[in-house]
Every structure is written in C-alpha cells, then in structure tokens.
KOLVEX-451352 format. One record per atom (N, C-alpha, C, O): residue in one letter; z, y, x; residue number from 1; atom name. Coordinates in pm, 1 decimal. Atoms other than C-alpha are relative to their C-alpha. Layout:
! KOLVEX-451352
rec residuo a c3 Z c2 Y c1 X num NUM atomo CA
...
//
This chain:
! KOLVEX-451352
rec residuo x c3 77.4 c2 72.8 c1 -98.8 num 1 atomo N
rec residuo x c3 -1112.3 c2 14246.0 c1 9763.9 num 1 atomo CA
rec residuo x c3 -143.6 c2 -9.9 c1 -52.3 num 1 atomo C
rec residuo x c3 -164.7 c2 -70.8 c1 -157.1 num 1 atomo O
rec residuo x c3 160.7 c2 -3.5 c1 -13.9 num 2 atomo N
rec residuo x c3 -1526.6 c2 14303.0 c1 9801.4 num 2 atomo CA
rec residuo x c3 0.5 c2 -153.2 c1 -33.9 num 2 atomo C
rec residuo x c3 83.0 c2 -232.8 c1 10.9 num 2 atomo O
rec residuo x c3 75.7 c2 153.9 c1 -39.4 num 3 atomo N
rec residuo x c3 -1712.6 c2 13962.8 c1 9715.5 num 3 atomo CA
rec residuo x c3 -44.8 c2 -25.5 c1 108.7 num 3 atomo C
rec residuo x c3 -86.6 c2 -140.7 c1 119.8 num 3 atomo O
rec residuo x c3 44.6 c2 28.8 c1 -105.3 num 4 atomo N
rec residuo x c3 -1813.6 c2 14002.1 c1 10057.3 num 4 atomo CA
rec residuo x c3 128.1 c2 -18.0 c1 116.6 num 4 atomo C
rec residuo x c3 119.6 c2 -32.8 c1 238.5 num 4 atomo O
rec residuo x c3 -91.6 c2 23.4 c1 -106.4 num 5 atomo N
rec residuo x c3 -1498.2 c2 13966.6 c1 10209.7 num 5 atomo CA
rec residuo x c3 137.6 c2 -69.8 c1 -60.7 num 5 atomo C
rec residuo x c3 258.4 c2 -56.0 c1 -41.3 num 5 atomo O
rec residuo x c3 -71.4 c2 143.9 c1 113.6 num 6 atomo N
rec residuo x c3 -1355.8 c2 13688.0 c1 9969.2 num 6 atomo CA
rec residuo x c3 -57.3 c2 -107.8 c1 108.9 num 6 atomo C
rec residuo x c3 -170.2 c2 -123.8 c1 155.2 num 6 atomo O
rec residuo x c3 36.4 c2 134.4 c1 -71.4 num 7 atomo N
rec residuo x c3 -1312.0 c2 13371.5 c1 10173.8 num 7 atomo CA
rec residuo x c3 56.1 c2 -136.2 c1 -49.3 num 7 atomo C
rec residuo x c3 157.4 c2 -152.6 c1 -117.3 num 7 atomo O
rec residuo x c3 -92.9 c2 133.1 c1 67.9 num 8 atomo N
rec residuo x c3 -1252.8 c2 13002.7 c1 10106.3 num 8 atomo CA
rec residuo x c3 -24.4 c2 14.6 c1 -115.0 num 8 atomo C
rec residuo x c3 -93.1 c2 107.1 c1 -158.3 num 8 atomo O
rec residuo x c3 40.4 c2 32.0 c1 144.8 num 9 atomo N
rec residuo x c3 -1250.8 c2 12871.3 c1 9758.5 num 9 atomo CA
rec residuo x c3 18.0 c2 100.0 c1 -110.2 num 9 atomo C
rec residuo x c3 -14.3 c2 88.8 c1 -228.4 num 9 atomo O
rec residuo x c3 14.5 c2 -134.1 c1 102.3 num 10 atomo N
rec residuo x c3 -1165.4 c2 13246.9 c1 9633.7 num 10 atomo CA
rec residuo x c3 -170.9 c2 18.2 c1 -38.0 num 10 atomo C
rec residuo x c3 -222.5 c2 63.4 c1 -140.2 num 10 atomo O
rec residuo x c3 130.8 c2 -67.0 c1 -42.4 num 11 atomo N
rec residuo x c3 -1506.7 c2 13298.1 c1 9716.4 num 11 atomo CA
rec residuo x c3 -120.0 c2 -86.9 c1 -130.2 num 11 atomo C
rec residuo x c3 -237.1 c2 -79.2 c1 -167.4 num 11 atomo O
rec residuo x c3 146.2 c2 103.1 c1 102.5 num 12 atomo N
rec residuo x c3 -1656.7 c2 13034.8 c1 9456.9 num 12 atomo CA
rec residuo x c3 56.6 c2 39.9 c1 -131.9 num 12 atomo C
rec residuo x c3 -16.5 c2 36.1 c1 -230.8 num 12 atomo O
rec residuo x c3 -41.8 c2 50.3 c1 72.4 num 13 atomo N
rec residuo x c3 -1383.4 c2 13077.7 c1 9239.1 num 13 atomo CA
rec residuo x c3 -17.7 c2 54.8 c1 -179.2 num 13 atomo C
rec residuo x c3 44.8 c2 6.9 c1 -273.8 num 13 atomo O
rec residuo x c3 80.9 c2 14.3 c1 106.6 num 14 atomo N
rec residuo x c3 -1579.1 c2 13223.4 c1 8947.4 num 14 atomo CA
rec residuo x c3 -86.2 c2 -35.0 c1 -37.0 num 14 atomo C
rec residuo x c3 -136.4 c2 17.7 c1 -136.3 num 14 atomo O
rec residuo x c3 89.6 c2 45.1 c1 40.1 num 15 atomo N
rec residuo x c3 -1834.9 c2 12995.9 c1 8958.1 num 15 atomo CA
rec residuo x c3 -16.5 c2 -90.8 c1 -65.6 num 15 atomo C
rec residuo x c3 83.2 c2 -131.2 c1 -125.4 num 15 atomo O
rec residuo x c3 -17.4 c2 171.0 c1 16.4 num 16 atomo N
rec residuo x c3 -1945.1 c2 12670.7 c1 8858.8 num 16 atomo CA
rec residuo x c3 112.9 c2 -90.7 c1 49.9 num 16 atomo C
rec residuo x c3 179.5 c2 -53.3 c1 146.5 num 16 atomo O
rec residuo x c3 -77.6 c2 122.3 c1 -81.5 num 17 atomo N
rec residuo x c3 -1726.1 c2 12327.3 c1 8923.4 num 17 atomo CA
rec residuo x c3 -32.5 c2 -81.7 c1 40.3 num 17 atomo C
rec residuo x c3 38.9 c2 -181.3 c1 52.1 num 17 atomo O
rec residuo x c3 38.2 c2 47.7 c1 -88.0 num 18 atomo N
rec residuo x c3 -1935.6 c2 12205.0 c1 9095.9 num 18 atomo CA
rec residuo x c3 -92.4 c2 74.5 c1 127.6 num 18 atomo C
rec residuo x c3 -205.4 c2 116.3 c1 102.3 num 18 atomo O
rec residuo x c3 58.0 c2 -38.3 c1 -60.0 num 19 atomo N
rec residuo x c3 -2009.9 c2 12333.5 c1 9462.0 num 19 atomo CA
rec residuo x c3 -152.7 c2 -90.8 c1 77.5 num 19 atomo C
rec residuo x c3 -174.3 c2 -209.6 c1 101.4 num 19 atomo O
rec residuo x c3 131.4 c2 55.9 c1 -97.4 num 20 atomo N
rec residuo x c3 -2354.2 c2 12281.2 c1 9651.5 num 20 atomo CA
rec residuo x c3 72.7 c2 -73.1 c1 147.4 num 20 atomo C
rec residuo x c3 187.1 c2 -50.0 c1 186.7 num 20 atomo O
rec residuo x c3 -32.2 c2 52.8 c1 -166.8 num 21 atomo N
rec residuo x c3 -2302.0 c2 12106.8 c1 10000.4 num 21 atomo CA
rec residuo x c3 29.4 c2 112.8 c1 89.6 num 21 atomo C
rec residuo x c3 126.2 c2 142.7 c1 159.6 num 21 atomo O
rec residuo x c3 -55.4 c2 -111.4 c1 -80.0 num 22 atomo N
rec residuo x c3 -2358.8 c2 12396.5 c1 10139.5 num 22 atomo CA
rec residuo x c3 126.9 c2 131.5 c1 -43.0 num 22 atomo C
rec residuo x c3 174.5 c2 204.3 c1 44.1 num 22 atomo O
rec residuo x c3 -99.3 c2 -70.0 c1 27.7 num 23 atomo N
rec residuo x c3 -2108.1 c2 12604.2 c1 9975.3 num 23 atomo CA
rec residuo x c3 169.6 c2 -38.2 c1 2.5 num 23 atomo C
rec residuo x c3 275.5 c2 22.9 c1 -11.8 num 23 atomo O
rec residuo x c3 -108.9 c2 62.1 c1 12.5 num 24 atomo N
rec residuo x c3 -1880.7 c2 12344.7 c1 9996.4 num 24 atomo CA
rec residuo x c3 49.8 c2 0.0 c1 178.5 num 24 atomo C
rec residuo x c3 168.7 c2 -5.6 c1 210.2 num 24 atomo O
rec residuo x c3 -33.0 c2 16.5 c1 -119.9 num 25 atomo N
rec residuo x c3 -1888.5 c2 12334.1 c1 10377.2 num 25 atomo CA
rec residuo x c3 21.5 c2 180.8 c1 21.6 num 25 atomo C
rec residuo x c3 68.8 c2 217.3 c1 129.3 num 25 atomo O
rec residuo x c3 -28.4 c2 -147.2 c1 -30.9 num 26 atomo N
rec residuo x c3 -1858.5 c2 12720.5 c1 10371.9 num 26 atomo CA
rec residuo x c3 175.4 c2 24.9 c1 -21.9 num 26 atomo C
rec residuo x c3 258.8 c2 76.6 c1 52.4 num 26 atomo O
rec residuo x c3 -141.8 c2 -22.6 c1 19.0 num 27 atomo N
rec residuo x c3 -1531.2 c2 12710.1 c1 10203.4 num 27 atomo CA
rec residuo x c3 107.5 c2 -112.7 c1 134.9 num 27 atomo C
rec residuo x c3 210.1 c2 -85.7 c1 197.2 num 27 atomo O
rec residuo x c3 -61.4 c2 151.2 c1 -110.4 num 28 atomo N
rec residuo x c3 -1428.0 c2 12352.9 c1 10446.6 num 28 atomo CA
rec residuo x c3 -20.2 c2 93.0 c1 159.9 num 28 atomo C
rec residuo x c3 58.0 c2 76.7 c1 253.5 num 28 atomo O
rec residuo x c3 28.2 c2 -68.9 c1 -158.9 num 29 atomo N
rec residuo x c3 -1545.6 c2 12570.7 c1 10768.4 num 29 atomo CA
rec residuo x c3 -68.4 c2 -94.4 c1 66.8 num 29 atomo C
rec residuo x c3 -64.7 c2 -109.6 c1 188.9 num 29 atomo O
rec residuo x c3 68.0 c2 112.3 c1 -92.9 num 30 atomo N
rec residuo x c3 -1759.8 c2 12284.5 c1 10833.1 num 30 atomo CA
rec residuo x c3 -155.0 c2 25.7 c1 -17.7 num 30 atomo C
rec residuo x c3 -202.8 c2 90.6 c1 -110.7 num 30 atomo O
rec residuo x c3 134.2 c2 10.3 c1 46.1 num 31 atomo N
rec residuo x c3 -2139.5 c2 12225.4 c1 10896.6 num 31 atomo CA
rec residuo x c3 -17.3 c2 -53.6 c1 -138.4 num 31 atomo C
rec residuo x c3 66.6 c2 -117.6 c1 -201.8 num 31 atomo O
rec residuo x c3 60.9 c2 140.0 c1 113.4 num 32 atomo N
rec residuo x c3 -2369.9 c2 12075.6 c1 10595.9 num 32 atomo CA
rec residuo x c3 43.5 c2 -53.1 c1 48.6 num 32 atomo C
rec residuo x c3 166.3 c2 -43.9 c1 51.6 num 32 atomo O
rec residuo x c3 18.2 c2 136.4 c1 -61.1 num 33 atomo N
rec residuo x c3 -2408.3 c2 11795.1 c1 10776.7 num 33 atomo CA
rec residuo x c3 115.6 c2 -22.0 c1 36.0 num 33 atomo C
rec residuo x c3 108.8 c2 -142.9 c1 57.8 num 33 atomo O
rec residuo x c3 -124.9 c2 103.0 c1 -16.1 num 34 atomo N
rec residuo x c3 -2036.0 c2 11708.0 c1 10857.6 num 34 atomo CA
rec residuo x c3 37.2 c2 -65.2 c1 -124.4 num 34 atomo C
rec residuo x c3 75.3 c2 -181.4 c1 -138.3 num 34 atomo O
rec residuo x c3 7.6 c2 33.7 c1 131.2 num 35 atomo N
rec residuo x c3 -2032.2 c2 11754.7 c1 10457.4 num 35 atomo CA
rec residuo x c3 -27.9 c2 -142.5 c1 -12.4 num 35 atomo C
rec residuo x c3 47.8 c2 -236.1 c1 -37.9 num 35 atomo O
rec residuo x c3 129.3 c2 124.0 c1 45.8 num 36 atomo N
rec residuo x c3 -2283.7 c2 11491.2 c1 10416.9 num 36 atomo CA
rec residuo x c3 92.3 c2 -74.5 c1 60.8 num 36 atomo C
rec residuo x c3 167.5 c2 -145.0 c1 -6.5 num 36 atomo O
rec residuo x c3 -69.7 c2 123.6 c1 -23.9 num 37 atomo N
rec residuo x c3 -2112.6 c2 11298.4 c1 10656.5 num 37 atomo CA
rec residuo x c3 141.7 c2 -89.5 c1 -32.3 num 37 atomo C
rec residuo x c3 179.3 c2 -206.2 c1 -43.9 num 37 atomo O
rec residuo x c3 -153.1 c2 88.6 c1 80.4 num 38 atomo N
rec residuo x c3 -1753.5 c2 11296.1 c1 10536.1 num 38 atomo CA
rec residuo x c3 14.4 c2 -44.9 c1 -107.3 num 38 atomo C
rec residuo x c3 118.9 c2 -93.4 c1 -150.6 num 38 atomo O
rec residuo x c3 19.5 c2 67.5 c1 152.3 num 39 atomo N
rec residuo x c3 -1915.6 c2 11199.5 c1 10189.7 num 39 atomo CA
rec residuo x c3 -37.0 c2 -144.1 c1 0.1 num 39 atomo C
rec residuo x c3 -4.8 c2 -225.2 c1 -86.8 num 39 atomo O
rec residuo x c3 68.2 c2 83.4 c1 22.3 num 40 atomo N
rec residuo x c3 -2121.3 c2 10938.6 c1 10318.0 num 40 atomo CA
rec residuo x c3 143.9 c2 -97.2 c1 95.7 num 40 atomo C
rec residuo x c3 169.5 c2 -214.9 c1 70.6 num 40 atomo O
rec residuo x c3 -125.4 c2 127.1 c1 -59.8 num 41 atomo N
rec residuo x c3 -1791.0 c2 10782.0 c1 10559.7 num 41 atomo CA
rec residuo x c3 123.0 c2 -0.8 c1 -106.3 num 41 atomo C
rec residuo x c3 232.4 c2 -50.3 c1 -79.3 num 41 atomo O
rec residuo x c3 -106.7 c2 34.3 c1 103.4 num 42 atomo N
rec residuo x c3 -1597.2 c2 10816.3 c1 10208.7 num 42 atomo CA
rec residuo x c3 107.8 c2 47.0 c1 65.7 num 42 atomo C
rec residuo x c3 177.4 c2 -39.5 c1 119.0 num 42 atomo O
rec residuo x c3 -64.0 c2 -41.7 c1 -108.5 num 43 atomo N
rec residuo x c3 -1377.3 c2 11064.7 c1 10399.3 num 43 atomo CA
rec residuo x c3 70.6 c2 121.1 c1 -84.0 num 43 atomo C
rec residuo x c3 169.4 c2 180.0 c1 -40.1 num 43 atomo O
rec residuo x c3 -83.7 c2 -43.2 c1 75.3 num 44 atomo N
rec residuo x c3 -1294.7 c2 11265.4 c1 10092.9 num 44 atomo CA
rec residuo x c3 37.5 c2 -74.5 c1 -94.2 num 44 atomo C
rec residuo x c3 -28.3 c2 -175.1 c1 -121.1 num 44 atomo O
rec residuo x c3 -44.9 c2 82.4 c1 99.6 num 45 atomo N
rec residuo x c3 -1081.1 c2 11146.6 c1 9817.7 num 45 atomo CA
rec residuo x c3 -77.8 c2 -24.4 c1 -138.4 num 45 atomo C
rec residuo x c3 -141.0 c2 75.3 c1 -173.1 num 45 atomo O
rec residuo x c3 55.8 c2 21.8 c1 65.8 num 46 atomo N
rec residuo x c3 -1226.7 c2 10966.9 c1 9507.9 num 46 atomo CA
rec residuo x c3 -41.5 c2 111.7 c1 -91.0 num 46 atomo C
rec residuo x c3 60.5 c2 180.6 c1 -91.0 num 46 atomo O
rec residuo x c3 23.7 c2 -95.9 c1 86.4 num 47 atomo N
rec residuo x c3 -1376.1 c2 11233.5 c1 9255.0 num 47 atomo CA
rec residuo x c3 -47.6 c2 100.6 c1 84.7 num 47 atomo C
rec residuo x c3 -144.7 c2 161.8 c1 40.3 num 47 atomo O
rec residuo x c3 119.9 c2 -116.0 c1 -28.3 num 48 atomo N
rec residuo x c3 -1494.1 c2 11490.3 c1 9498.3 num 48 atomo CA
rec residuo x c3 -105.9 c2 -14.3 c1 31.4 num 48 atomo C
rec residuo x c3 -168.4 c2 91.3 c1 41.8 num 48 atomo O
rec residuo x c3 144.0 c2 17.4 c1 -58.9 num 49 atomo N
rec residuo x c3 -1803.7 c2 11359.3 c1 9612.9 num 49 atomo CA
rec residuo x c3 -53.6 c2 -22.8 c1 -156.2 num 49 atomo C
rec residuo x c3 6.6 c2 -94.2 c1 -236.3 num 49 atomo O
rec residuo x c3 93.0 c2 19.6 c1 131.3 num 50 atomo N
rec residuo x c3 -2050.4 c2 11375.5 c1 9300.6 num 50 atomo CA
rec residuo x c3 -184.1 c2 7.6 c1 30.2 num 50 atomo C
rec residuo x c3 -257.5 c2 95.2 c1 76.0 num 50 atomo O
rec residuo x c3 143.9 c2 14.2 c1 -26.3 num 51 atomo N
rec residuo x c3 -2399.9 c2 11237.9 c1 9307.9 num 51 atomo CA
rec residuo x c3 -132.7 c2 -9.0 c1 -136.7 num 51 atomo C
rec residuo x c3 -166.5 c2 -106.6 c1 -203.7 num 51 atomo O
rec residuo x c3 119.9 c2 8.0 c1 128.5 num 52 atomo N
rec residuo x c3 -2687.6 c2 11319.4 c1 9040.4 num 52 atomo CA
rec residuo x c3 -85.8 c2 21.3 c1 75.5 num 52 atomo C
rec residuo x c3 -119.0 c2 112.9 c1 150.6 num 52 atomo O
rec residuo x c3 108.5 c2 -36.3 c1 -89.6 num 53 atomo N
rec residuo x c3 -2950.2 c2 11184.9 c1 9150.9 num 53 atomo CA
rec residuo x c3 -42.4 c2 -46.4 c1 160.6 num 53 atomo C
rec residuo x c3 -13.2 c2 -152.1 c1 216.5 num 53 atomo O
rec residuo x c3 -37.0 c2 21.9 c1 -150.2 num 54 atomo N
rec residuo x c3 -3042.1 c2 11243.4 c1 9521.0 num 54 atomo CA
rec residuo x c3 78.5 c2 120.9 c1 45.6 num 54 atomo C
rec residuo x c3 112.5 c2 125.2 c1 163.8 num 54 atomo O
rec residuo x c3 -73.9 c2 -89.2 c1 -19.7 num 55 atomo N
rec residuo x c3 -2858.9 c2 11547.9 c1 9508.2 num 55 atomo CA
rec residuo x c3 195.4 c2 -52.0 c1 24.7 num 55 atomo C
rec residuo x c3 248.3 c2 -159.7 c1 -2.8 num 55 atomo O
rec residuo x c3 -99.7 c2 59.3 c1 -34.7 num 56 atomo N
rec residuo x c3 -2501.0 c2 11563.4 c1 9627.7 num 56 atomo CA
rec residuo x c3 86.5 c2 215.9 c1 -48.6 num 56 atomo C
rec residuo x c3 41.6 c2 326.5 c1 -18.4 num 56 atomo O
rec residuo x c3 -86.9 c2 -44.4 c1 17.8 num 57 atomo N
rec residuo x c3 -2199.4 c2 11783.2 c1 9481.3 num 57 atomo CA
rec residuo x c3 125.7 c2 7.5 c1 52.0 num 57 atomo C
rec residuo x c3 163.5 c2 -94.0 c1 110.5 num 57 atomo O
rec residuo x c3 -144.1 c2 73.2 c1 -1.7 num 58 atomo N
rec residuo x c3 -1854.0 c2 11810.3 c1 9529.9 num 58 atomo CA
rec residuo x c3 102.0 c2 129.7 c1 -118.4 num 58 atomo C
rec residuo x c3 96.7 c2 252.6 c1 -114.1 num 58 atomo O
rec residuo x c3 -75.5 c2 -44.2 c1 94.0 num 59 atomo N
rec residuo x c3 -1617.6 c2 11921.2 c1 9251.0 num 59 atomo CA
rec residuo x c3 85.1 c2 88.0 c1 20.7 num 59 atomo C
rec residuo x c3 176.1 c2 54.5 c1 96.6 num 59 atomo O
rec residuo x c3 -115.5 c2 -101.4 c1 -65.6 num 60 atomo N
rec residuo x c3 -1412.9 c2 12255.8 c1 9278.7 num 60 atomo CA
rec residuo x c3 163.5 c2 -25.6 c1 -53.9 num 60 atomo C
rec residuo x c3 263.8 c2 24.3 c1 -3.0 num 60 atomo O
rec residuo x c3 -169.5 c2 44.2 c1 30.5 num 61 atomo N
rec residuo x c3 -1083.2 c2 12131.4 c1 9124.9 num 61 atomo CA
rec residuo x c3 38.4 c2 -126.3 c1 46.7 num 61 atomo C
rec residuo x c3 153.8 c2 -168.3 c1 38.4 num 61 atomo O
rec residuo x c3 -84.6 c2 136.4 c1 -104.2 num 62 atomo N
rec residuo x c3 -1035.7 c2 11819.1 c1 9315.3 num 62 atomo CA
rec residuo x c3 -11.1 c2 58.0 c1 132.6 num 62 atomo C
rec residuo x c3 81.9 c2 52.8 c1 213.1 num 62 atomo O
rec residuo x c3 -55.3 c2 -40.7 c1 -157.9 num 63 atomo N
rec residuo x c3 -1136.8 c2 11989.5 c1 9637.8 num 63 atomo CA
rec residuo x c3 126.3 c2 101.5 c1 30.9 num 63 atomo C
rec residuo x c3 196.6 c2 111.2 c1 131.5 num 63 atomo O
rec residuo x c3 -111.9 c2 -101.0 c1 -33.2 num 64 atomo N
rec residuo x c3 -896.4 c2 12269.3 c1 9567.6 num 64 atomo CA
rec residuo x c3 161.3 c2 -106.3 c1 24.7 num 64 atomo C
rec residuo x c3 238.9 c2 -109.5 c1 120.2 num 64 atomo O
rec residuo x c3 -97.8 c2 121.8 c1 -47.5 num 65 atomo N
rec residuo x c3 -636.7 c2 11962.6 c1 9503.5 num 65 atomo CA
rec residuo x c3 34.5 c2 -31.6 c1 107.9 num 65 atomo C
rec residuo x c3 144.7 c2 -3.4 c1 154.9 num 65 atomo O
rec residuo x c3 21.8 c2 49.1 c1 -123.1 num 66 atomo N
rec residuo x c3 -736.8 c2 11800.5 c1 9808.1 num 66 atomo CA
rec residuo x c3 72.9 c2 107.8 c1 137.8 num 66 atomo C
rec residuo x c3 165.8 c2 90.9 c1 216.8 num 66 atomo O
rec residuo x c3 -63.7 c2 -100.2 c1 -106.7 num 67 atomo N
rec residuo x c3 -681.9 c2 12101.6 c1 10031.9 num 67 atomo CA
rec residuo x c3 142.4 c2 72.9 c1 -13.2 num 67 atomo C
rec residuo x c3 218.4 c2 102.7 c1 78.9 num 67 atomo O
rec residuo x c3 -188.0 c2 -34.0 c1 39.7 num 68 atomo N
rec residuo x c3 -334.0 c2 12230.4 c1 9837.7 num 68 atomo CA
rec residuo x c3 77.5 c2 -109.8 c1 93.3 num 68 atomo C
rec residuo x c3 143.7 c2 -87.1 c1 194.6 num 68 atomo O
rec residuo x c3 -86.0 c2 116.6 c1 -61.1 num 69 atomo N
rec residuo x c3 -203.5 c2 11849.8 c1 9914.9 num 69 atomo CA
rec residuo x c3 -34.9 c2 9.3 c1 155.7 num 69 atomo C
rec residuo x c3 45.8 c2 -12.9 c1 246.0 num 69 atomo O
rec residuo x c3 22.5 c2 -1.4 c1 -195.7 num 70 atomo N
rec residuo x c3 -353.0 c2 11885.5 c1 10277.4 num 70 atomo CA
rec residuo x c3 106.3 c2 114.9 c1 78.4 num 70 atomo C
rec residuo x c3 187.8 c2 98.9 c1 169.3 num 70 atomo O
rec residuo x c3 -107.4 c2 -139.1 c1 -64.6 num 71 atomo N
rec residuo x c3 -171.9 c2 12237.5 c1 10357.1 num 71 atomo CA
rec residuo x c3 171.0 c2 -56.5 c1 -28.7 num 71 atomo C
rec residuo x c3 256.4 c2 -58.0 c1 59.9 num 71 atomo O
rec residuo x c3 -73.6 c2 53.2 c1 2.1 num 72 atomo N
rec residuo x c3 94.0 c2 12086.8 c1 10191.6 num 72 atomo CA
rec residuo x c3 78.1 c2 -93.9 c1 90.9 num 72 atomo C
rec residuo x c3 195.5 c2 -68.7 c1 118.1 num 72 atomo O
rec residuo x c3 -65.0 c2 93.8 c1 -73.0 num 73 atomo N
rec residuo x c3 178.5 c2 11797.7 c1 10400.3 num 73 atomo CA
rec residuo x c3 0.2 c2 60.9 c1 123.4 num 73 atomo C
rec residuo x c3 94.8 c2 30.2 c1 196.0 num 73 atomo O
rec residuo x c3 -33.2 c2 -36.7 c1 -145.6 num 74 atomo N
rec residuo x c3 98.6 c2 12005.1 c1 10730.0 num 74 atomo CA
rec residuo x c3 129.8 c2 94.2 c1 -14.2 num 74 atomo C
rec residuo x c3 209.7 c2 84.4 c1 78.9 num 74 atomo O
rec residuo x c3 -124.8 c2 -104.4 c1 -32.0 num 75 atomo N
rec residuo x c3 387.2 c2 12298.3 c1 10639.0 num 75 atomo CA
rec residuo x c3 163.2 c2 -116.7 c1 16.1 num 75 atomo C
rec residuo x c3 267.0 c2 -105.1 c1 81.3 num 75 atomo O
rec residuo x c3 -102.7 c2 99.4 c1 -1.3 num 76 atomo N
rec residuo x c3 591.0 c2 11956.9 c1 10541.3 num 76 atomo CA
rec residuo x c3 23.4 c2 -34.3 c1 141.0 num 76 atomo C
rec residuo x c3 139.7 c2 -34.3 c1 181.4 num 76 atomo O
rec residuo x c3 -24.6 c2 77.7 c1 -128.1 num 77 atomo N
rec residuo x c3 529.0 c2 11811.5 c1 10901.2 num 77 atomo CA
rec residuo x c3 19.4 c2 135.7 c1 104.5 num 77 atomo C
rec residuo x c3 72.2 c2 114.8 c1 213.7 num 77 atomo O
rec residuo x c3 -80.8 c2 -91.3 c1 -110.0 num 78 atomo N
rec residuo x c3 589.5 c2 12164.7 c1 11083.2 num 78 atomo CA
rec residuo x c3 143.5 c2 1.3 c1 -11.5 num 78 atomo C
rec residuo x c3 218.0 c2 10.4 c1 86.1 num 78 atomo O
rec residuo x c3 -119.5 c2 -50.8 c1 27.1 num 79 atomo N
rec residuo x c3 910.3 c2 12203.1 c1 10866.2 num 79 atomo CA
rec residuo x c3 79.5 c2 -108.1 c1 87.8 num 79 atomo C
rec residuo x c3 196.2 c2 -80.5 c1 115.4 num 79 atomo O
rec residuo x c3 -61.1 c2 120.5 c1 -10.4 num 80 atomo N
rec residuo x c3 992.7 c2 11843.9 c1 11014.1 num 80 atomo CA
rec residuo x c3 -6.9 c2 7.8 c1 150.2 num 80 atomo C
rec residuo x c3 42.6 c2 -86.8 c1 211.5 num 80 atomo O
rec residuo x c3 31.6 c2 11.9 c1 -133.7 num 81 atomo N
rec residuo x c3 898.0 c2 11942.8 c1 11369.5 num 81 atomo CA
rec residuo x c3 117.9 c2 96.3 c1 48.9 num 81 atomo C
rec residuo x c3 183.1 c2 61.1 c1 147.3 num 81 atomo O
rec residuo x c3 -88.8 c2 -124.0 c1 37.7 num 82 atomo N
rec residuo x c3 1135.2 c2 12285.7 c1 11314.5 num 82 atomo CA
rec residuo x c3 114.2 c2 -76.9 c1 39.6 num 82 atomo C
rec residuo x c3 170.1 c2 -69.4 c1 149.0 num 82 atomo O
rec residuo x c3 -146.8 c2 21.7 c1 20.7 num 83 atomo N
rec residuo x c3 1437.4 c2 12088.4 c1 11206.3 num 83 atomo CA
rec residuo x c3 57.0 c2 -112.7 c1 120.9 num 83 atomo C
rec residuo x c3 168.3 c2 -134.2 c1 168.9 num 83 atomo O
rec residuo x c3 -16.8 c2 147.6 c1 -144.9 num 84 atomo N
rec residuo x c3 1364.1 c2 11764.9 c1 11495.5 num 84 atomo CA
rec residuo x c3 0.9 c2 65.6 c1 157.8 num 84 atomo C
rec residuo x c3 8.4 c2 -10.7 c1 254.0 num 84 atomo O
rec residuo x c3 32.4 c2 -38.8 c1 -86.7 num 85 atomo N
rec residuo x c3 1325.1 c2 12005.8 c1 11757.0 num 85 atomo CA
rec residuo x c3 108.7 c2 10.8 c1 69.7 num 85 atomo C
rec residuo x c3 202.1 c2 52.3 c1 1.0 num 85 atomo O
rec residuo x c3 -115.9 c2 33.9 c1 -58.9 num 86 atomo N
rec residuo x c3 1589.5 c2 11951.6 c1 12051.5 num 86 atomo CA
rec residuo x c3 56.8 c2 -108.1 c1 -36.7 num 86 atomo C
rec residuo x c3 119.4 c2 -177.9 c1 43.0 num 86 atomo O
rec residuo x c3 -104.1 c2 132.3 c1 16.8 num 87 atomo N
rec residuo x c3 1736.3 c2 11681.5 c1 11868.9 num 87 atomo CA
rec residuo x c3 -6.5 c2 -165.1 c1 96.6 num 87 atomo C
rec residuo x c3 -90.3 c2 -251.3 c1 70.0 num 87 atomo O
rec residuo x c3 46.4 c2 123.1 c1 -51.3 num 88 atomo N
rec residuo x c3 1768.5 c2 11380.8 c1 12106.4 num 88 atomo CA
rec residuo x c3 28.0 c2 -132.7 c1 -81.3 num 88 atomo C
rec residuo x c3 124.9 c2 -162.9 c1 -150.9 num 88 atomo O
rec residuo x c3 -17.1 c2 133.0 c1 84.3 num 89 atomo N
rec residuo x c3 1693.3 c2 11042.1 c1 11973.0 num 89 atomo CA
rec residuo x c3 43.5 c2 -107.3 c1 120.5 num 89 atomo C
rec residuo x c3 23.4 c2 -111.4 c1 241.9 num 89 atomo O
rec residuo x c3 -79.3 c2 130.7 c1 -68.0 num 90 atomo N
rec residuo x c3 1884.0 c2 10721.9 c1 12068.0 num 90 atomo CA
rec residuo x c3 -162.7 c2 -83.5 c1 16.3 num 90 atomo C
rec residuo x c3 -259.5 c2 -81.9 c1 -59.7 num 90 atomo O
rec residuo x c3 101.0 c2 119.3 c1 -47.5 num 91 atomo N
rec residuo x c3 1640.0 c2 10454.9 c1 12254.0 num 91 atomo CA
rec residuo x c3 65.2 c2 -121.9 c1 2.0 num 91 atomo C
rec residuo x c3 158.7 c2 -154.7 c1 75.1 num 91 atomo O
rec residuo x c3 -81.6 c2 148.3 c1 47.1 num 92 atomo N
rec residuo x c3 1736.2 c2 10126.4 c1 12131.9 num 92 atomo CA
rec residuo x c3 -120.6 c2 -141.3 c1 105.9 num 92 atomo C
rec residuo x c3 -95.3 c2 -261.6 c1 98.8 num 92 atomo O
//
C-alpha cells in the first residue's frame, strides 16, 4: 500500500504521537473545527485532547484506543441486534 492510498490512523502510523488537529480530523473523517469542538465540549475521552500552549494535540495511542473500543462496542451491538432479531418480547 502507496502512502497515498493509506487511510485512517495507518496513514500517521509512522509518525509522531502526537497528531495535529488537522491530521487528527483526517483520520476521524471530521472537519478541524468539529475537532476543536469535540475537544472543547470534552467529547473525547480524558488523555486525548493535549494542550501546549495555545496549540492543541491529540495523542495517537489513546485515539487509536478510543476508536478500537468504539468499533468494538458497535460490532457488539450489531452482534446483539443479529441474535434479538425476530425474537418477540413479553410486554409486562
């Protein structure tokens, strides 16, 4: 795989551990500016937001964390949608 057609946190993942905003919203699929904002509504978990300064970071091994446990819990809640599917529930 080209560096130019490396996506997501492959794409950083010989760099630094700490991404720019903007690189960080490249891998997230989000604007800067949602960046900024889900830092500033405390919207990621403790440790990825990093501030020196007026500059703003976010750490590549907690976001990779962050997004494992995220994929994680969605294959959990399809597997749970899979196995509930047809089943009728009692209405009490």
């Amino acid at each position: 795989m080209s560096e130019n057609s490396a996506t997501g946190i492959e794409r950083f993942s010989h760099r630094r551990l700490l991404l720019t905003v903007k690189e960080a919203a490249e891998v997230l699929g989000l604007s800067p500016r949602m960046v900024y904002e889900f830092a500033n509504r405390k919207m990621f978990p403790e440790g990825v937001v990093i501030r020196l300064g007026k500059s703003m970071y976010l750490s590549r091994p907690r976001l990779e964390i962050w997004l494992g446990a995220r994929e994680k819990e969605e294959k959990e809640r399809q597997e749970l949608r899979v196995r509930t599917a047809g089943v009728v529930w009692p209405r009490y």
